[in-house]
DOGUTOR-546094 format. One record per residue: residue in one letter; x, y, z of N, C-alpha, C in turn. Coordinates in nm, 3 decimals, padded with zeros to 5 digits. Example, Ala and Ser with C-alpha at 12.3 -4.5 7.8 and 13.67 -1.06 7.14 Angstrom:
REM DOGUTOR-546094
{residuo a | n_px 01.319 | n_py -00.569 | n_pz 00.780 | ca_px 01.230 | ca_py -00.450 | ca_pz 00.780 | c_px 01.320 | c_py -00.330 | c_pz 00.780};
{residuo s | n_px 01.285 | n_py -00.225 | n_pz 00.708 | ca_px 01.367 | ca_py -00.106 | ca_pz 00.714 | c_px 01.290 | c_py 00.003 | c_pz 00.787};
END
This chain:
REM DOGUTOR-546094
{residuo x | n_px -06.786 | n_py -11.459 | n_pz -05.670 | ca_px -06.895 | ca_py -11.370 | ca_pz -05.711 | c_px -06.838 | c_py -11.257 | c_pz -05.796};
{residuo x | n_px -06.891 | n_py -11.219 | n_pz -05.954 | ca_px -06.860 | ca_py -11.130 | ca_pz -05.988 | c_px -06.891 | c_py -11.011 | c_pz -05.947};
{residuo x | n_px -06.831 | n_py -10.926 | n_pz -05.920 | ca_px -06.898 | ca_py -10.744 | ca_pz -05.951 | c_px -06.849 | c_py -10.679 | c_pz -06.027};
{residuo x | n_px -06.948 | n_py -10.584 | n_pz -06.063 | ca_px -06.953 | ca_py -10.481 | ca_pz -06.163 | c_px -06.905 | c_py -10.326 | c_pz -06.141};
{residuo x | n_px -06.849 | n_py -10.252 | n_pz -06.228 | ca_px -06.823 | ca_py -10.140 | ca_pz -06.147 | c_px -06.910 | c_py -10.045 | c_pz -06.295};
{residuo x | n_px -06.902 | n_py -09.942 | n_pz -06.263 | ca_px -06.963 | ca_py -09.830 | ca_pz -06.367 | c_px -06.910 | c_py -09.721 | c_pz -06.456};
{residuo x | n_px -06.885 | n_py -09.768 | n_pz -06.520 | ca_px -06.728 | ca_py -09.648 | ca_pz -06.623 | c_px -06.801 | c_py -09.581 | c_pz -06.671};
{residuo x | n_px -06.807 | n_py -09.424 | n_pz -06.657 | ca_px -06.869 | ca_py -09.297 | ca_pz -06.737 | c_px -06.805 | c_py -09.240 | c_pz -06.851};
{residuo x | n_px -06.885 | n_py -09.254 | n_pz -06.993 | ca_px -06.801 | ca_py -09.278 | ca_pz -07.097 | c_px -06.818 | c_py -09.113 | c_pz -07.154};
{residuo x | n_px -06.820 | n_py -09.032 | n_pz -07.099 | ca_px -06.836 | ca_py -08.871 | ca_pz -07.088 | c_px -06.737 | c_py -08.853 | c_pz -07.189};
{residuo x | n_px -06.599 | n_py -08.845 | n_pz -07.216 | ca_px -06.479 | ca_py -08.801 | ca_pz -07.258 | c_px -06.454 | c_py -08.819 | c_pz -07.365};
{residuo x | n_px -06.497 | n_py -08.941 | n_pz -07.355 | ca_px -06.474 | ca_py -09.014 | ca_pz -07.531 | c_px -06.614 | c_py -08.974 | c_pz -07.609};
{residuo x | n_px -06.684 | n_py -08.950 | n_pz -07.552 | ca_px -06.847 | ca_py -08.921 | ca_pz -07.610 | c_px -06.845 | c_py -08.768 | c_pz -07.672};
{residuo x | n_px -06.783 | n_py -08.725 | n_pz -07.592 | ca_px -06.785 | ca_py -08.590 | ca_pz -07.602 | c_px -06.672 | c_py -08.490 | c_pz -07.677};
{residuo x | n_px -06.527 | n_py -08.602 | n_pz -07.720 | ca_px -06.493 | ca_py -08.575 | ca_pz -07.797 | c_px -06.518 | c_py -08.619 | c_pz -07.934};
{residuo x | n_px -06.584 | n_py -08.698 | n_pz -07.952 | ca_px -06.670 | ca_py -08.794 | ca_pz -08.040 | c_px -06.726 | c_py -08.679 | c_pz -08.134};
{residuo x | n_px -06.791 | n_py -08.561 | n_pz -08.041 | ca_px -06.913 | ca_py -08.511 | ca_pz -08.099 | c_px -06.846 | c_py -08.382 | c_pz -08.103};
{residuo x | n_px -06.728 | n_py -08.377 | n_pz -08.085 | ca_px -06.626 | ca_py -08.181 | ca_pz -08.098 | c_px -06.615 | c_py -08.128 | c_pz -07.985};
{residuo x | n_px -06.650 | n_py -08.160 | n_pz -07.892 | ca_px -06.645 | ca_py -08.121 | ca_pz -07.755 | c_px -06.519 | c_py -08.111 | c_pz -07.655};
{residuo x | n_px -06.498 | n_py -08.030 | n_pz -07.593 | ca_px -06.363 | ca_py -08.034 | ca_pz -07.525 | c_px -06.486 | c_py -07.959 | c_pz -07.382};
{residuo x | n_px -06.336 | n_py -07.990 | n_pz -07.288 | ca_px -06.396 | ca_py -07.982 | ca_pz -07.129 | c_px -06.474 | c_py -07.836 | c_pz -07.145};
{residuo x | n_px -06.412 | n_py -07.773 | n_pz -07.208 | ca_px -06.478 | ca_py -07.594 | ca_pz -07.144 | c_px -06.647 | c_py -07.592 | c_pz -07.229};
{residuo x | n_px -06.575 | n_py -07.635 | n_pz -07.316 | ca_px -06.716 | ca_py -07.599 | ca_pz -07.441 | c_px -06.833 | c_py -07.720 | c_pz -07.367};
{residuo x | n_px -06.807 | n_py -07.814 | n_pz -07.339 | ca_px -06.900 | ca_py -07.907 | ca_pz -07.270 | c_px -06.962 | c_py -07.849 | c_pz -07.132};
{residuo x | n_px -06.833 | n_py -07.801 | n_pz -07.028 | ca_px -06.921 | ca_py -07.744 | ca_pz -06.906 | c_px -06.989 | c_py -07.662 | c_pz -06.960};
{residuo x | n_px -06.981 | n_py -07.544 | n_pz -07.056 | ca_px -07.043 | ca_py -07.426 | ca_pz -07.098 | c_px -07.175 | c_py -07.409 | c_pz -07.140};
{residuo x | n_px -07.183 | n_py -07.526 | n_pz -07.250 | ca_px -07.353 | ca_py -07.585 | ca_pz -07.315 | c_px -07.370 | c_py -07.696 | c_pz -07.244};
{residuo x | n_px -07.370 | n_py -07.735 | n_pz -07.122 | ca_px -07.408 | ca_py -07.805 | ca_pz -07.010 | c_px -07.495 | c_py -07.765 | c_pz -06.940};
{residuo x | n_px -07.439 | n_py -07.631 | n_pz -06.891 | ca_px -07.376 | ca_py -07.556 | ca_pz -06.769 | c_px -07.380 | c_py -07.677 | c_pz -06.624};
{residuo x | n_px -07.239 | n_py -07.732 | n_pz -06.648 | ca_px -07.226 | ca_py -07.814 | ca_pz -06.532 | c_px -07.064 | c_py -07.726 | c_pz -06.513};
{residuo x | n_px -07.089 | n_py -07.746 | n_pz -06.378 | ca_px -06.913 | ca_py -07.666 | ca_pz -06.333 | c_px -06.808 | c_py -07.727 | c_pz -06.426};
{residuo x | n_px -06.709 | n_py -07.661 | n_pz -06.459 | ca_px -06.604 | ca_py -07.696 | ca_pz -06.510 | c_px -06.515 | c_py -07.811 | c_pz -06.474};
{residuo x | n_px -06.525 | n_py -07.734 | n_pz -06.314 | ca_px -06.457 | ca_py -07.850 | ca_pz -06.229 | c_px -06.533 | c_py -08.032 | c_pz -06.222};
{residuo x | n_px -06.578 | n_py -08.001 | n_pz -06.232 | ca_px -06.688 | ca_py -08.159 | ca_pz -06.243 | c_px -06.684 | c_py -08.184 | c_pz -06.368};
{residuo x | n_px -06.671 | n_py -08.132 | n_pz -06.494 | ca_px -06.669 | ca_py -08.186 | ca_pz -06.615 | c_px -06.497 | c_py -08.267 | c_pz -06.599};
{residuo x | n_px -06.439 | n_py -08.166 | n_pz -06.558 | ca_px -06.263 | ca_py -08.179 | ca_pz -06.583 | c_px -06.254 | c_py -08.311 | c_pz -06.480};
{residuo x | n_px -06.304 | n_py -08.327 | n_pz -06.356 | ca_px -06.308 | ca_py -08.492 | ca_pz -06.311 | c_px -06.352 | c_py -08.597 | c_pz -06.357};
{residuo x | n_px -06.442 | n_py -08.530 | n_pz -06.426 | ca_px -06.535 | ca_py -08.725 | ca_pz -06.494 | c_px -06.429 | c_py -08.733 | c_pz -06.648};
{residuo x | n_px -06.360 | n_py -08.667 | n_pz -06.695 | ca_px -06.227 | ca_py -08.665 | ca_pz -06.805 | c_px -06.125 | c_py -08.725 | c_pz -06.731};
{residuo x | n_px -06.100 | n_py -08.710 | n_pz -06.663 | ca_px -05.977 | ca_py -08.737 | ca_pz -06.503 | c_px -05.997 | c_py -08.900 | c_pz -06.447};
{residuo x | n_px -06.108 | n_py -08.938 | n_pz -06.431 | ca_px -06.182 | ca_py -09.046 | ca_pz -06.343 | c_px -06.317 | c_py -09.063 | c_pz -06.356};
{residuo x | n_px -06.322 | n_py -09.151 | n_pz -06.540 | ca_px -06.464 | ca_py -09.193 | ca_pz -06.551 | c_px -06.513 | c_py -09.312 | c_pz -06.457};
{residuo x | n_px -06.432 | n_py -09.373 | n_pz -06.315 | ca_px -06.510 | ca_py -09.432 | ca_pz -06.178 | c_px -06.628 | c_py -09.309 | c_pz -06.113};
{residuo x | n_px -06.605 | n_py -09.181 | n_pz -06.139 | ca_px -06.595 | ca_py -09.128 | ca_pz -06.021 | c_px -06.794 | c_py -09.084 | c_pz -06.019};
{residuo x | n_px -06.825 | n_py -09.070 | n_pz -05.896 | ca_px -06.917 | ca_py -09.101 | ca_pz -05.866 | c_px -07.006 | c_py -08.985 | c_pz -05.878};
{residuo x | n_px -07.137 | n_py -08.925 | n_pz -05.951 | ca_px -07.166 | ca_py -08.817 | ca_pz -06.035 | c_px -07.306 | c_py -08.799 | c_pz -06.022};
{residuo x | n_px -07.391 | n_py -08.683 | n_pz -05.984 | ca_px -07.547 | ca_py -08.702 | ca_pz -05.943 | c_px -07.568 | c_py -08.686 | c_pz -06.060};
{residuo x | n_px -07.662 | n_py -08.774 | n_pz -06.073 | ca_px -07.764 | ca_py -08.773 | ca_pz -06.195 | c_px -07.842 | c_py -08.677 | c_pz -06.271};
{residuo x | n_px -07.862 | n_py -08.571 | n_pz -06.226 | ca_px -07.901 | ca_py -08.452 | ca_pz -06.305 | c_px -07.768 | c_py -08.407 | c_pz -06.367};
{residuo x | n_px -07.668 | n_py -08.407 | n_pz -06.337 | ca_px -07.532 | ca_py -08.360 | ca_pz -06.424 | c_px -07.522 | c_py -08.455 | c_pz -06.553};
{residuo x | n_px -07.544 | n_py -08.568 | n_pz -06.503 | ca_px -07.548 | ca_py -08.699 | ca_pz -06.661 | c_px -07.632 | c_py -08.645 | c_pz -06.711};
{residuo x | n_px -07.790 | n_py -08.602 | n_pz -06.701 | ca_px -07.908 | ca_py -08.605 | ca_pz -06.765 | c_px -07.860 | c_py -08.477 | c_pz -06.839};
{residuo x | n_px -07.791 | n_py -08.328 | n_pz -06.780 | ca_px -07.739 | ca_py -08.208 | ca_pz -06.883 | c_px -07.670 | c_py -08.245 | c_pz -06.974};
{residuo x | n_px -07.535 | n_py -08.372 | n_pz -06.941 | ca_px -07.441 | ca_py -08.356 | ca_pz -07.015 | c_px -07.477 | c_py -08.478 | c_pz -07.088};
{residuo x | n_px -07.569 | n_py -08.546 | n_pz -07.114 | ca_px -07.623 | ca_py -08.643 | ca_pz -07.221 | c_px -07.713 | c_py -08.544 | c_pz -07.323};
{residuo x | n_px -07.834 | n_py -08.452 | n_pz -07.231 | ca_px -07.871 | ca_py -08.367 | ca_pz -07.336 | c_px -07.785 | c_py -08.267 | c_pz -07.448};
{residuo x | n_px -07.686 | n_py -08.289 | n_pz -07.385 | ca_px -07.564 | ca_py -08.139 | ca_pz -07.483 | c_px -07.515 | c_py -08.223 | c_pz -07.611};
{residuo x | n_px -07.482 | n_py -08.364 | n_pz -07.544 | ca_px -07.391 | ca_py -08.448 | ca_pz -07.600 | c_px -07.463 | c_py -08.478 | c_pz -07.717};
{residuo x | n_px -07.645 | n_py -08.507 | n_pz -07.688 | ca_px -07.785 | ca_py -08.580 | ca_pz -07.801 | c_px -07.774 | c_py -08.679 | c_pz -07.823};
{residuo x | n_px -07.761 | n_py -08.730 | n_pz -07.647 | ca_px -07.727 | ca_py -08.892 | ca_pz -07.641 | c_px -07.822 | c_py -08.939 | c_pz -07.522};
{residuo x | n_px -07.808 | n_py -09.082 | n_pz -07.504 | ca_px -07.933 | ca_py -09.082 | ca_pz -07.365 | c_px -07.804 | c_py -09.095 | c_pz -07.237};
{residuo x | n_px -07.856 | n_py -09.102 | n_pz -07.116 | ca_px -07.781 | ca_py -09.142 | ca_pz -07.016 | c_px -07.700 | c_py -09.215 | c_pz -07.016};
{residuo x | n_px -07.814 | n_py -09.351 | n_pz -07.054 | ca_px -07.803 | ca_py -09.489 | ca_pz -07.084 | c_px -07.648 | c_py -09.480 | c_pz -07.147};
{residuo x | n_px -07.608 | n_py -09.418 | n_pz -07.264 | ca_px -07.501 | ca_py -09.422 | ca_pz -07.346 | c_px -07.394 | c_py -09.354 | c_pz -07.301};
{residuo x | n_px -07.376 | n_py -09.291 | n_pz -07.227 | ca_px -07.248 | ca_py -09.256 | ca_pz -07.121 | c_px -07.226 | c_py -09.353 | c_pz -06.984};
{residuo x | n_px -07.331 | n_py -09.454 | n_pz -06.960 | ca_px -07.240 | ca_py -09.515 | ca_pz -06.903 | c_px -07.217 | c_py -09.698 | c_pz -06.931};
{residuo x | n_px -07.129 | n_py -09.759 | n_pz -06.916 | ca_px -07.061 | ca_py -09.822 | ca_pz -06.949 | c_px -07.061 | c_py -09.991 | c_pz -06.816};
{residuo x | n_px -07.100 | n_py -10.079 | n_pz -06.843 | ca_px -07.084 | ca_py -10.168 | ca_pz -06.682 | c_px -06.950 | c_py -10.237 | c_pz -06.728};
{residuo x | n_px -06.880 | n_py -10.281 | n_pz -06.637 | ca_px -06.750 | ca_py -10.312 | ca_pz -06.661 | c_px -06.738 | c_py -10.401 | c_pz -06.553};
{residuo x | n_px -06.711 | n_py -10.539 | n_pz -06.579 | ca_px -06.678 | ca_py -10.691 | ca_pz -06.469 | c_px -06.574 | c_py -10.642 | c_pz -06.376};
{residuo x | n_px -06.550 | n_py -10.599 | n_pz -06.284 | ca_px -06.459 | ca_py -10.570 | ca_pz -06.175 | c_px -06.341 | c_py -10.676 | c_pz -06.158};
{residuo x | n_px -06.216 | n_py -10.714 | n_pz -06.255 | ca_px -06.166 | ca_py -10.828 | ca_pz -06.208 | c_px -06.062 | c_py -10.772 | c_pz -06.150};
END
């Protein structure tokens, strides 16, 4: 049986668009510390109103920060 896991493509998106960790938590306003983990460990597991800020900053949808990835 395959599974899937969920890669949050935050880091690369966001340097994509000029963004670095501070300037992203800042026009977020998501903690620093939580921006600087999903850069650290795009596995890591993230409530959904923080995606929905940091997709609006980014002028991207949700949808496009995250990523499904075959678990092999």
């Amino acid at each position: 049986m395959l599974m899937s896991r969920i890669r949050l493509k935050v880091k690369e998106i966001a340097i994509e668009k000029g963004f670095n960790q501070s300037s992203l938590s800042r026009y977020a306003m998501v903690d620093f510390k939580t921006v600087k983990r999903l850069y650290r460990d795009p596995y890591r597991d993230v409530n959904i109103s923080t995606l929905v800020k940091i997709a609006k900053t980014l002028k991207v949808t949700v949808n496009d920060l995250i990523e499904e990835e075959d678990d092999n």
